[in-house]
VEXDREN-2710 file (C-alpha; in Angstrom, 1 decimal):
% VEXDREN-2710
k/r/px/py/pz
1/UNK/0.0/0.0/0.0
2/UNK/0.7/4.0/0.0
3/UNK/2.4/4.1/3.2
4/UNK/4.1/1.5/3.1
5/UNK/5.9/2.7/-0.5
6/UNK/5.8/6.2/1.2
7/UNK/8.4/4.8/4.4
8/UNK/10.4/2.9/2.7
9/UNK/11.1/6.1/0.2
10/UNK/11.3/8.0/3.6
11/UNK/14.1/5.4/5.1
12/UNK/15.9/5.4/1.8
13/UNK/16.5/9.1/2.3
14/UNK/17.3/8.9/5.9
15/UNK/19.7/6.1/4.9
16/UNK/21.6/7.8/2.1
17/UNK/21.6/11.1/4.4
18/UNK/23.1/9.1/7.6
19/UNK/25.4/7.6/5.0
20/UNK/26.9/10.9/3.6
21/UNK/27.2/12.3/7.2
22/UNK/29.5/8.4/8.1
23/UNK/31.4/9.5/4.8
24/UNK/32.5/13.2/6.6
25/UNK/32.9/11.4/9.7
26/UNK/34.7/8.6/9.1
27/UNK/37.6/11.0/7.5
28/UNK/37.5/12.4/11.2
29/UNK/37.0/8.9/13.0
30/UNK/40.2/8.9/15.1
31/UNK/39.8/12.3/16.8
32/UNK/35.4/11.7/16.9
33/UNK/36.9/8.6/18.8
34/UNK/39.2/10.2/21.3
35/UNK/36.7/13.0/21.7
36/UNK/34.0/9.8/22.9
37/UNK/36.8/8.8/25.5
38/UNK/38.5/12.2/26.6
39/UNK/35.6/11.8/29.7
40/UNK/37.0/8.0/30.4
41/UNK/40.7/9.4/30.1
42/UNK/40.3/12.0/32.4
43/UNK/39.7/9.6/35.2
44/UNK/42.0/7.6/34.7
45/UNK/45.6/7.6/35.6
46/UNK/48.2/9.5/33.5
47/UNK/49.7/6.4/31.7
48/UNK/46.7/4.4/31.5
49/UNK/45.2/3.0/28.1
50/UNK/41.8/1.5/26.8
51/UNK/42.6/-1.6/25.6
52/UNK/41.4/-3.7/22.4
53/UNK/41.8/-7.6/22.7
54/UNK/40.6/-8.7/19.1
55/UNK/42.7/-7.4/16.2
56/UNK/39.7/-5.9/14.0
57/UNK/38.1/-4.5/17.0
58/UNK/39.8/-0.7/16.5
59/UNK/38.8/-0.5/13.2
60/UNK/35.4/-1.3/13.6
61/UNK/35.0/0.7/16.7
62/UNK/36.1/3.5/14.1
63/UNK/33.4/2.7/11.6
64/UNK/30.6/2.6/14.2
65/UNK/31.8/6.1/15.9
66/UNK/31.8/7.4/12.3
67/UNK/28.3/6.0/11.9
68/UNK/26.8/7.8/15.0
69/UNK/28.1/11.0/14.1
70/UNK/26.6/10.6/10.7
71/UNK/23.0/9.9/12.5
72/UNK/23.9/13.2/14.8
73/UNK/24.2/15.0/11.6
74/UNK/21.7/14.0/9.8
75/UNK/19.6/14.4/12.7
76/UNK/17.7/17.7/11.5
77/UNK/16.6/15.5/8.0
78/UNK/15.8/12.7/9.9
79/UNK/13.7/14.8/12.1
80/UNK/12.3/16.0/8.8
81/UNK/11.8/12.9/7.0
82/UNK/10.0/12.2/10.5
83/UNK/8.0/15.0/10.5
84/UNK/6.4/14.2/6.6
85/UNK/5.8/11.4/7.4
86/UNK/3.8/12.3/10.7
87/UNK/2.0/15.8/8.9
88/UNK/-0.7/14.2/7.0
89/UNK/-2.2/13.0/10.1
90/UNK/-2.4/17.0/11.3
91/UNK/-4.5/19.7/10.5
92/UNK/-3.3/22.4/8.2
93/UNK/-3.1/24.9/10.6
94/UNK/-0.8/22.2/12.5
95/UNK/1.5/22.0/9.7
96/UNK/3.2/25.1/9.9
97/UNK/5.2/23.5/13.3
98/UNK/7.4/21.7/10.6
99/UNK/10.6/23.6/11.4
100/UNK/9.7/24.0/15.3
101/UNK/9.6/20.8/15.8
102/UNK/12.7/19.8/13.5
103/UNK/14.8/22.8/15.5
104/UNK/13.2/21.7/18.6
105/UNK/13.8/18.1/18.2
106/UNK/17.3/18.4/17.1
107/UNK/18.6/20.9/20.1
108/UNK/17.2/18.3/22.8
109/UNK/18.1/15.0/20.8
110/UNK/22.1/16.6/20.4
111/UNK/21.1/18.1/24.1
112/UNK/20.6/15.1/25.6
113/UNK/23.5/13.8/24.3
114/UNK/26.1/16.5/26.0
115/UNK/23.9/16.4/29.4
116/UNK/25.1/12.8/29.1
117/UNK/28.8/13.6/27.5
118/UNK/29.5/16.2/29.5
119/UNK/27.3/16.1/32.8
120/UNK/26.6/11.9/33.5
121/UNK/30.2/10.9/31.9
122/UNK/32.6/12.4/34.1
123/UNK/30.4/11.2/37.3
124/UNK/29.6/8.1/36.4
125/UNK/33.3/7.1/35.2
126/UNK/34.8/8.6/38.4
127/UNK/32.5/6.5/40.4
128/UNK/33.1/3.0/38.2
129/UNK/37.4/3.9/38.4
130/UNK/37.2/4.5/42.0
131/UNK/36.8/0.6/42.5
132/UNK/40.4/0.3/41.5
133/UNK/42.8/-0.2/44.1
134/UNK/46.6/-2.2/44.9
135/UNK/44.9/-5.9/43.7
136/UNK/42.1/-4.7/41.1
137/UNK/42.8/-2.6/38.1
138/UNK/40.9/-1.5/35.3
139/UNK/41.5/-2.5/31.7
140/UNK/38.1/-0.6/30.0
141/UNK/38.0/-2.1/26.6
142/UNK/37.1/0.0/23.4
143/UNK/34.5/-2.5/22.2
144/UNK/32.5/-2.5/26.0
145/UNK/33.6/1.2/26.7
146/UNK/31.8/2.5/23.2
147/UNK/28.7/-0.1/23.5
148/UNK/28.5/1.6/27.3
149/UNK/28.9/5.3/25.8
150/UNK/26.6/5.0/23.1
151/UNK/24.1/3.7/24.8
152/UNK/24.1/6.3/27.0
153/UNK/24.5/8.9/24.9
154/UNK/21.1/7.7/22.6
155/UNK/19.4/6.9/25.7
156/UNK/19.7/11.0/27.2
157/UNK/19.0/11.8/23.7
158/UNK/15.7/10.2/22.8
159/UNK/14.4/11.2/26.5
160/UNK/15.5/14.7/26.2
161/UNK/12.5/14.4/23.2
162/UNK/10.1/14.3/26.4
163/UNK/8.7/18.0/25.8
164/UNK/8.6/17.4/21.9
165/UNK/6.5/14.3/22.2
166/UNK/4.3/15.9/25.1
167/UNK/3.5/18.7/22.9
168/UNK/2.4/17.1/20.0
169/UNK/0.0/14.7/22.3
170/UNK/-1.5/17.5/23.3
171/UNK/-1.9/19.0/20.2
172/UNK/-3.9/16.4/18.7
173/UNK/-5.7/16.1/22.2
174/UNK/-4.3/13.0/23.5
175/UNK/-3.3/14.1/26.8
176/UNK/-4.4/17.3/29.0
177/UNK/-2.2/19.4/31.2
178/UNK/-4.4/18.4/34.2
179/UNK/-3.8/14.6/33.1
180/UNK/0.0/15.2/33.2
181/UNK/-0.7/16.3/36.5
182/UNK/-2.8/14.2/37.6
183/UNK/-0.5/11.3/36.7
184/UNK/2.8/13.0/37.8
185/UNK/3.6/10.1/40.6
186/UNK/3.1/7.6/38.4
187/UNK/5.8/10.0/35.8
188/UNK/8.1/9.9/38.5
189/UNK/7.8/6.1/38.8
190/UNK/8.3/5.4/35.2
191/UNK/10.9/7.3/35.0
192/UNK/12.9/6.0/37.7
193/UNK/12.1/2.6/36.4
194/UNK/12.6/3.3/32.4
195/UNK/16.3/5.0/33.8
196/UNK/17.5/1.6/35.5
197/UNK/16.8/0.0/32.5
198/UNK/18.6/2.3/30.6
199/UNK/21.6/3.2/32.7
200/UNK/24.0/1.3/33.8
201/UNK/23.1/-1.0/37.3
202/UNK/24.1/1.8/40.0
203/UNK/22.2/4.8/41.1
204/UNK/23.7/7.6/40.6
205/UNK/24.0/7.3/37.1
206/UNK/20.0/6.2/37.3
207/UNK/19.1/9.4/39.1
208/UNK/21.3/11.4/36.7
209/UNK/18.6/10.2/34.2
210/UNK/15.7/10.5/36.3
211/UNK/16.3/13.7/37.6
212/UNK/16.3/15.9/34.3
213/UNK/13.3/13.1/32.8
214/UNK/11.2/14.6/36.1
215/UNK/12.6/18.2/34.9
216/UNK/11.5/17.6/30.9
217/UNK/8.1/15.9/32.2
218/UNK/7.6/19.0/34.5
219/UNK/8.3/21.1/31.1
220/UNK/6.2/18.9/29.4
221/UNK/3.5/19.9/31.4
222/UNK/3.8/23.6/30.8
223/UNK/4.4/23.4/27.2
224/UNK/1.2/21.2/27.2
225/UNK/-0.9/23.9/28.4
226/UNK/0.4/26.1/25.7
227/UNK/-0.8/23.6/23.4
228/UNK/-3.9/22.6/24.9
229/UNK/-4.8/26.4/25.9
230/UNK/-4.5/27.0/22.0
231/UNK/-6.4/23.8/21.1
232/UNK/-9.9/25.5/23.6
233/UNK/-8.8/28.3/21.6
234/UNK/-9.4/27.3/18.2
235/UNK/-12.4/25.0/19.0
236/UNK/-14.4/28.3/19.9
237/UNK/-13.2/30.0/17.4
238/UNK/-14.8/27.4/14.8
239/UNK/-17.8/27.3/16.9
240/UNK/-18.4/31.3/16.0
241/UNK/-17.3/30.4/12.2
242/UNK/-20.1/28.0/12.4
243/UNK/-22.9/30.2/13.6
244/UNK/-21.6/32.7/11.4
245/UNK/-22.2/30.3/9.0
246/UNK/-25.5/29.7/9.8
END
């Protein structure tokens, strides 16, 4: 069928876009690589090295950094491609949010990403080196050190989306401010619980998720009444068309 043809057009152009921005990166792949450690290095001591056990390993590690910078800067497209995809389901009037919501999304996706880099990094790997002492020492391997980065790093990203998502939900009337409110605890309880399983298994780096999630929902909640306020707005203001009409 037609939307089916449509998103696989859609991915193709995601795909060729994701692959131009690997292309640029992958001429930078060594420094995007010791730019994804400098947090790891600076915790650990002055002579210490990450380590790589299978030969390949180093090279592929530098294909796969190259690969997520090319999906950081193709980020805005794909947000695009995102958003085309999404329109026809909105009003027209509701169309016009198309490069909003591709700025918007892009500044908290890449957002996210840097709380994580620069703010959950440095405390998190501080706290995971400070297990080493005179009979256990650390050998961080590239292959589990960038699996363990990245996943943060996507992780922070996609939740930093929180006031995007909420805004567009209650645009199209799916959720209420008072709702948000009304189901803050249980927020707070996803969130913790949607952070362990996205964090690694210790809790500080969990809260260091939770925390801004209960921030973005709170944010969520304000930009919703923006939204919603607008919606009551409008709906008035088509009643009156209508008995003008009339």
């Amino acid at each position: 069928g037609m939307p089916r043809e449509e998103l696989r057009s859609r991915l193709i152009a995601i795909a060729i876009a994701v692959g131009v921005g690997f292309v640029v990166s992958y001429v930078f792949s060594e420094r995007l690589f010791q730019i994804l450690v400098a947090p790891l290095k600076a915790v650990m001591p002055e002579d210490e090295r990450l380590i790589f056990t299978n030969l390949p390993e180093m090279f592929f590690t530098y294909l796969k950094v190259s690969f997520i910078s090319g999906i950081l800067i193709a980020s805005p497209y794909v947000f695009y491609q995102l958003w085309m995809f999404i329109a026809p389901g909105l009003y027209r009037n509701e169309k016009k949010y198309v490069v909003p919501f591709i700025i918007s999304s892009t500044i908290l996706f890449v957002g996210g990403a840097l709380f994580g880099y620069y703010v959950v990094f440095p405390f998190g790997f501080k706290f995971f080196i400070g297990f080493t002492n005179e009979y256990v020492k650390a050998l961080p391997s590239v292959k589990q050190y960038f699996s363990f980065a990245i996943k943060l790093l996507f992780a922070f990203g996609v939740v930093f989306e929180l006031p995007v998502v909420i805004f567009f939900l209650s645009k199209m009337g799916v959720v209420s401010p008072a709702f948000l409110r009304k189901k803050r605890k249980y927020a707070i309880l996803l969130t913790f619980a949607l952070a362990a399983i996205l964090t690694p298994p210790d809790v500080i780096t969990q809260c260091m998720m939770a925390v801004p999630m209960i921030v973005l929902y709170e944010i969520g909640i304000l930009v919703s009444k923006v939204a919603w306020k607008k919606k009551a707005e409008k709906k008035a203001a088509e009643d009156e068309d209508e008995t003008d009409n009339a």
